[in-house]
N, C-alpha and C positions, 0 to 999 in steps of 0.2 A: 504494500500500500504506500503511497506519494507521503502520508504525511499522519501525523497522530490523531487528527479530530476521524479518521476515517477509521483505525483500528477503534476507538471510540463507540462511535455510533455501530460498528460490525459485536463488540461485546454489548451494548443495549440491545442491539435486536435479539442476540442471542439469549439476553431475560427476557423480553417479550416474549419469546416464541417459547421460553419454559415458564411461561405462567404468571408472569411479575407483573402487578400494576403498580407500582411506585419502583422508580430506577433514579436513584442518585448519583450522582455524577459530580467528583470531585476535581480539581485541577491546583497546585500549590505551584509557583514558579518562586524558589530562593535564590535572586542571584548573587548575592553574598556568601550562602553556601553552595552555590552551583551545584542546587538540587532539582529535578522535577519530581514533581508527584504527582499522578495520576490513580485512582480510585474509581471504581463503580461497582456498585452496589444493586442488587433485586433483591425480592421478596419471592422471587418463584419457586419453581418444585426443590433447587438444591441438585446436587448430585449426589450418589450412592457412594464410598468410599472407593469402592474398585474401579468406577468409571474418573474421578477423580484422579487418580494415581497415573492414569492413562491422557488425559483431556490435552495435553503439551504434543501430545505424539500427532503430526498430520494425516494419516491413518486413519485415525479414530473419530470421529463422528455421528449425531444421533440423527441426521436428514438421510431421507431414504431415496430423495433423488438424487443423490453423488456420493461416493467413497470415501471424501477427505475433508477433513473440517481444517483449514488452511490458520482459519481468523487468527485463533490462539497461539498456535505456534510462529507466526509472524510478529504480531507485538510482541514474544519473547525478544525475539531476532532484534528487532527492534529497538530495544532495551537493553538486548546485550553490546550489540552495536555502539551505544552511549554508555559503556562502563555503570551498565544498570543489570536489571535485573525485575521479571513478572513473578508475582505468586499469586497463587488461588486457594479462596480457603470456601469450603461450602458444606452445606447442613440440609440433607434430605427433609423437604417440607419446609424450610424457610428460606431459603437462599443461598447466595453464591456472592463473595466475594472477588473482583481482579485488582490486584494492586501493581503497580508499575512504576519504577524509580528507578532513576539515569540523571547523569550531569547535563545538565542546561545547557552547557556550554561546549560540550563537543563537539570536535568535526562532523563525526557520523550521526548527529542526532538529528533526527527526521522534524523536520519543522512542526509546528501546532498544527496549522493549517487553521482552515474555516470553522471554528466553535460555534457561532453566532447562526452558520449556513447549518452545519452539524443538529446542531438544541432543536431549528426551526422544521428541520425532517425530522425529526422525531416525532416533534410533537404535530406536524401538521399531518403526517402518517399514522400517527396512534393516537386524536382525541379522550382517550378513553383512558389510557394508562395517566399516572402524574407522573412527574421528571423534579427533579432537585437538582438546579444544576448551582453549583460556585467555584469560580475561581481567584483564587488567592495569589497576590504579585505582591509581594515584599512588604507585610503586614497590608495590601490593602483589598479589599475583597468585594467582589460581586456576585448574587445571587439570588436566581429568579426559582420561583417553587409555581409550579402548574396550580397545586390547591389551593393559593392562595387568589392567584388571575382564575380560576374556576370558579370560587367564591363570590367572587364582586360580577361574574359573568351572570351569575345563576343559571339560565337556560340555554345560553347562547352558546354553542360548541365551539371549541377552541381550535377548530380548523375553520372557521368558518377566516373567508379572504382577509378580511378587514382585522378582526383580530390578529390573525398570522401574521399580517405586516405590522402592526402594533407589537407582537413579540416580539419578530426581526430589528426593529428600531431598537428594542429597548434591550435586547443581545447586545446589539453593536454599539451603542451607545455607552452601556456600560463596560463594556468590555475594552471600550478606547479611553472613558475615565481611569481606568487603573492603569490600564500600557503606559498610560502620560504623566504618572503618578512619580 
């Protein structure tokens, strides 16, 4: 994958598709300690410990129309590539943790890419599910929660056009307050 908002959104769809209606989605940028952290989080089914042990391996896969589940083992690569490193930790019936940490600042580190483009197919593909998404740049932080813009929506679905461009703004908007920080 071009760039980390893409293994991102390939690890949320992968809660989605195991059952998750809330997917939180973490991002910390330290450039003082030339750390990235990346996190995301579901609530869906979990995996079983032996499927776990396995889920790194490209091989291995629960889609029945192709042999390989690529996603995971690439954000590895990814991360190792930046003098980082993926772990997963997951719990049959309540979720699944990916956690991903790599230098900031290295050559091979795959850029952010589009977070704001990322959040907005998420959530304009899945009205249904909530999202937690924040990102943290050098003590300064931005974050939007679906339940909350659901709330003040009441009936209005959050794909509808006019909202999603209202998300989109306020992605990038916020998300250029802290870059400028």
């Amino acid at each position: 994958m071009e760039d980390l908002s893409l293994h991102i959104l390939d690890v949320a769809e992968n809660g989605i598709t195991a059952g998750a209606n809330l997917i939180q989605i973490s991002v910390a940028e330290d450039l003082e300690a030339d750390r990235l952290e990346i996190t995301i989080r579901d609530n869906g089914k979990g995996m079983e410990p032996e499927f776990l042990a396995r889920v790194l391996d490209p091989f291995v896969t629960t889609r029945t129309t192709r042999k390989v589940g690529l996603g995971l083992s690439l954000f590895q690569q990814s991360a190792q590539e930046a003098d980082g490193n993926l772990t997963i930790t997951s719990t049959p019936g309540k979720g699944t943790k990916v956690k991903v940490h790599m230098s900031l600042g290295h050559i091979d580190r795959k850029p952010m890419g589009n977070m704001a483009e990322t959040m907005t197919t998420l959530i304009e593909g899945h009205p249904e599910i909530d999202f937690i998404y924040e990102h943290r740049k050098n003590g300064n932080a931005y974050v939007l929660d679906t339940r909350e813009i659901r709330a003040e929506l009441e009936e209005i679905p959050l794909n509808t056009p006019e909202v999603i461009a209202l998300i989109r703004e306020n992605l990038v908007s916020g998300l250029e307050e802290i870059a400028s920080r």
